[in-house]
Phi, psi and omega in degrees: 000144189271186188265123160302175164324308211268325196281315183275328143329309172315296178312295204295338183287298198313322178299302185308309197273340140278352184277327194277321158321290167305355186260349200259332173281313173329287182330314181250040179031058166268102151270337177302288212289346185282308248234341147273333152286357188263345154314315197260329167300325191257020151276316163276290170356266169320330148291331163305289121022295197283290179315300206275326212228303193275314195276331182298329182290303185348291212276314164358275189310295195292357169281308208270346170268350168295303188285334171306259186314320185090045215179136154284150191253137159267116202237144194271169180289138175293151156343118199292348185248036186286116172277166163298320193303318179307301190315292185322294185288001184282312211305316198287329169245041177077038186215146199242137178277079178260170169238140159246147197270176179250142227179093177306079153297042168326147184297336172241024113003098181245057185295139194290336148302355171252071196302305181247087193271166173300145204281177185305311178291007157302274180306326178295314199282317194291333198268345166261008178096358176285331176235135160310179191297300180288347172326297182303351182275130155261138199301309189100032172230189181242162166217124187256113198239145154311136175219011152317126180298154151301154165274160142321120163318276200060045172045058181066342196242049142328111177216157172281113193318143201344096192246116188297355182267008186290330185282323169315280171329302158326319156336288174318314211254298194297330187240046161050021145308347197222154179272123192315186204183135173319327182238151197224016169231002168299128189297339184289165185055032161235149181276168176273357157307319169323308180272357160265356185269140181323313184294280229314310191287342169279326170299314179288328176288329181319279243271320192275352163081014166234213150237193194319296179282027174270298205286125164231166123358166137279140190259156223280323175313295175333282175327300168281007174286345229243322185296340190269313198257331181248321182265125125285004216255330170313331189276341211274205229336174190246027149256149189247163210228127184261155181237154197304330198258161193294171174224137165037076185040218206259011189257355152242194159239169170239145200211159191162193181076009147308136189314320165307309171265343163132042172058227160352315208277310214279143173208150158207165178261184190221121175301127197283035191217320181317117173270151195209110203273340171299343208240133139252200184211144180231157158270149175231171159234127189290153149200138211269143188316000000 
């Protein structure tokens, strides 16, 4: 059951008044007894914790994957080392905390929420051996997505609304980690060999409070799940978005969702080295089960 008003005021006094117990046995040097509040403070923390960030998303998810699948979803507790202070700064800056459940997205596959499935020349590819097997597979995890819309191409000159990676991306460009660009704080026009490089992923872990190898793409299933079930708003306009996955081993990537070839449903591939004004990017961060 969550916590009322009343319950969490009450939880935060108990916290205060043990933070104070414990700074008063330091002080008189009890370390046994400093070191059992500190057991029970960091206990009511994590309950608190629980209460104020994992169950309201808990219900979230499991309310908008429930109308998806047609089915109850069981969605698991976030990840223990997500803090509220984390949760807050992702939030202030435009990043959404989802589940994805594990989950075959086969072509024949009919969830009454999978309004806009991957178009034919997906599924067609997997089936020549050009995209691996598992592309269609969800994982069975939580994840941390951008969940900001695309902007409008606009002949490039597009950009993503108050977007915390602009000043980095400047950065990125002045000292030619990045391909330059008429707008030099634009998600557009970097390639995705680019966006696999060690600086790029360190710069980027900076600015996300994680680390490096946490951070990727979406990989496109992933993009259209997130699209289906939380953004649909991703598919309406005409930039396309590049995604993790290879295309015929390692010489293309896949990149889509413009509104022109069919938003959601749509990928093709790209060559991973092209700078491409047409295609942005949004990021995730993985956290293992």
């Amino acid at each position: 059951m969550p916590f009322n008003c009343q319950q969490i005021n009450i939880a935060i006094n108990d916290i205060r008044k043990l933070k104070a117990d414990f700074d008063a046995a330091l002080e008189t040097g009890k370390l046994d007894r400093s070191k059992a509040i500190q057991a029970e403070l960091e206990n009511k923390i994590s309950i608190l914790q629980e209460q104020l960030v994992s169950e309201p998303i808990r219900r979230r998810e499991s309310e908008k994957l429930s109308v998806f699948f047609g089915k109850d979803v069981d969605v698991p507790p976030i990840p223990k080392p997500i803090t509220y202070e984390q949760f807050k700064y992702w939030e202030q800056m435009g990043f959404e905390l989802h589940y994805l459940p594990a989950e075959e997205m086969t072509q024949d596959k009919n969830f009454p929420g999978w309004i806009k499935k991957p178009d034919q020349w997906f599924y067609d590819e997997i089936k020549e051996g050009n995209i691996v097997a598992d592309a269609t597979t969800l994982k069975g995890e939580w994840v941390l997505i951008d969940g900001r819309p695309k902007p409008d191409y606009r002949n490039g000159d597009g950009m993503y609304a108050n977007d915390p990676l602009k000043s980095t991306l400047v950065n990125l460009r002045r000292v030619g980690a990045i391909s330059g660009y008429k707008h030099p704080s634009s998600r557009l026009n970097v390639t995705h060999n680019e966006l696999q490089s060690e600086s790029l992923k360190i710069a980027f872990a900076r600015v996300l409070h994680t680390l490096p190898e946490k951070l990727s793409l979406l990989r496109f299933i992933e993009w259209n799940f997130i699209g289906n079930v939380h953004h649909p708003e991703w598919g309406n306009n005409d930039l396309g978005e590049w995604f993790q996955d290879n295309y015929a081993s390692i010489h293309f990537r896949l990149g889509g969702g413009g509104s022109a070839g069919g938003g959601l449903s749509y990928a093709r591939h790209s060559s991973p080295d092209l700078p491409i004004d047409e295609l942005g990017f949004r990021l995730l961060i993985r956290f293992s089960n």
